[in-house]
C-alpha positions in Angstrom: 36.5 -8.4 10.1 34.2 -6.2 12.7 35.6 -3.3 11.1 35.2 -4.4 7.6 31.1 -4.7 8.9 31.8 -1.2 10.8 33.0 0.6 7.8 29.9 -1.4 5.3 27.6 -0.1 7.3 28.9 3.5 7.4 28.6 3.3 3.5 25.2 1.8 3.1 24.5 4.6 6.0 25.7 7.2 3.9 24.3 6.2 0.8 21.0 5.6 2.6 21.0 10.0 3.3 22.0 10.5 -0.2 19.0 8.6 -1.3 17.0 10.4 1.3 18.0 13.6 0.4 18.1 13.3 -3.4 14.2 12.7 -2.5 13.2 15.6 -1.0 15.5 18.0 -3.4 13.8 16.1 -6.3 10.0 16.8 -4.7 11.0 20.5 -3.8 12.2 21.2 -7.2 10.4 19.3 -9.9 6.7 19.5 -7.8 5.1 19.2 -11.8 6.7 15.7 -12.8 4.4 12.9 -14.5 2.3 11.2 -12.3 4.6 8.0 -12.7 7.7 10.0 -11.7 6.1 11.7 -9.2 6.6 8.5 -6.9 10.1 8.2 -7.8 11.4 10.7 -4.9 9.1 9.4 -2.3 10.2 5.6 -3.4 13.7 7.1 -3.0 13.3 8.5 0.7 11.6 5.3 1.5 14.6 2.8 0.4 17.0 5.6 2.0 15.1 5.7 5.1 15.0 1.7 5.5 18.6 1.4 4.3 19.9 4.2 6.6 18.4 3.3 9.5 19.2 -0.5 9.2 22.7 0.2 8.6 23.1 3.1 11.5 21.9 0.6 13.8 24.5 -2.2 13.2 27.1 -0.3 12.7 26.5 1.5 15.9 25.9 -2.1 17.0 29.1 -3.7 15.6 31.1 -0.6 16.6 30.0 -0.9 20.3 30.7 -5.2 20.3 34.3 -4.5 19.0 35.3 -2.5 21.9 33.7 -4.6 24.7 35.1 -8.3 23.7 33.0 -10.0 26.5 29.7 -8.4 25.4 30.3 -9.5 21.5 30.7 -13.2 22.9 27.7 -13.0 24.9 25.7 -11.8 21.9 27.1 -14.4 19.4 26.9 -16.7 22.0 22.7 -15.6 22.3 22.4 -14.9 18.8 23.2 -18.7 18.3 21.1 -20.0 21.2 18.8 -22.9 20.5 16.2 -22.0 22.3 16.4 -18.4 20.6 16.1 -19.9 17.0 13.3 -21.4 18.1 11.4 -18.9 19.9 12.0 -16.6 16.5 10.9 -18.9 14.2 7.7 -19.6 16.5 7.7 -15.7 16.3 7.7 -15.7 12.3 5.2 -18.3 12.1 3.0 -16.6 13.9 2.9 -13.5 11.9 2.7 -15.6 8.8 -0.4 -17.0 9.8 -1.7 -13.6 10.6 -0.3 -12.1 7.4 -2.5 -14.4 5.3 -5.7 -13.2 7.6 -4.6 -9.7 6.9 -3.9 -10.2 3.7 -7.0 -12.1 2.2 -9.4 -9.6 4.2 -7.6 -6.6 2.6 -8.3 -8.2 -1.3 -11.5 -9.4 0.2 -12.4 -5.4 1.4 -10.8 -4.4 -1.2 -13.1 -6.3 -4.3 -16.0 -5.6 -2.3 -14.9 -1.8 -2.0 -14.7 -1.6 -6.4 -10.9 -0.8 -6.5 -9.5 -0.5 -9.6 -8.6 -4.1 -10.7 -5.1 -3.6 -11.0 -4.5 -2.9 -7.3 -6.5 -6.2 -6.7 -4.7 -8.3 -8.7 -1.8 -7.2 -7.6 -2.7 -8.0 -3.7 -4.0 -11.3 -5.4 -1.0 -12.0 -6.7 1.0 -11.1 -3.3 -1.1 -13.6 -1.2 -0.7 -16.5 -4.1 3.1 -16.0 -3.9 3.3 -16.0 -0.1 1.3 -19.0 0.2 3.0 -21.3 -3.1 6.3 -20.4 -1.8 4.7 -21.8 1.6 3.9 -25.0 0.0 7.2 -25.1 -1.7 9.3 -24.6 2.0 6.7 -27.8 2.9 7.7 -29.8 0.1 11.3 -28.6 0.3 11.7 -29.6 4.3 9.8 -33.1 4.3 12.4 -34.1 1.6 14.8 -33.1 3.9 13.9 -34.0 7.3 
């Protein structure tokens, strides 16, 4: 199985430098695109970027655990730690909060500023999702618990 996740993440890797690359040969050789494709190549070496470096980095990861047996138990054992969980999801919480600070001064600065509305909206729209889908993970976990 570890090198099932070794050989996954070689791919994604691999696929994450195509994307990369296709980006930059795309920028280099069609510099007069639309101004809607022109964002194309740079989303491309974004997503490539994100996906190769994830990808490098646990299958360097899961590559390292399979040969050392004793060190792969000690990390499942401390990726499944109690006190772990909960010092993540503390962690998570605390960025939520200051994601919605961040995020209503930026539309906030932003309306104020005379943006176009679009970009607005959009941030408006951002905030309203992260905080119904809060409200919804309320609901969802009272039911539960």
């Amino acid at each position: 199985m570890q090198n099932y996740k070794i050989k996954k993440s070689v791919i994604l890797s691999i696929l994450g430098l195509i994307s990369i690359l296709s980006g930059i040969v795309v920028v280099k050789l069609f510099p007069e695109w639309q101004p809607m494709l022109k964002v194309l190549p740079f989303l491309c070496v974004g997503i490539g970027v994100s996906i190769f470096g994830d990808n490098l980095g646990k299958g360097a990861n899961n590559y390292i655990l399979s040969k050392n047996p004793i060190e792969a138990k000690k990390a499942t054992i401390e990726e499944n730690d109690e006190r772990n969980t909960m010092i993540k999801n503390k962690a998570k919480a605390k960025a939520y909060n200051l994601v919605q600070i961040v995020l209503g001064a930026l539309v906030l600065a932003f309306a104020l500023l005379g943006v176009e509305i679009y970009i607005v909206i959009t941030l408006v729209g951002a905030y309203l999702f992260i905080n119904l889908s809060n409200v919804y993970y309320l609901l969802k976990y009272q039911k539960q618990m």
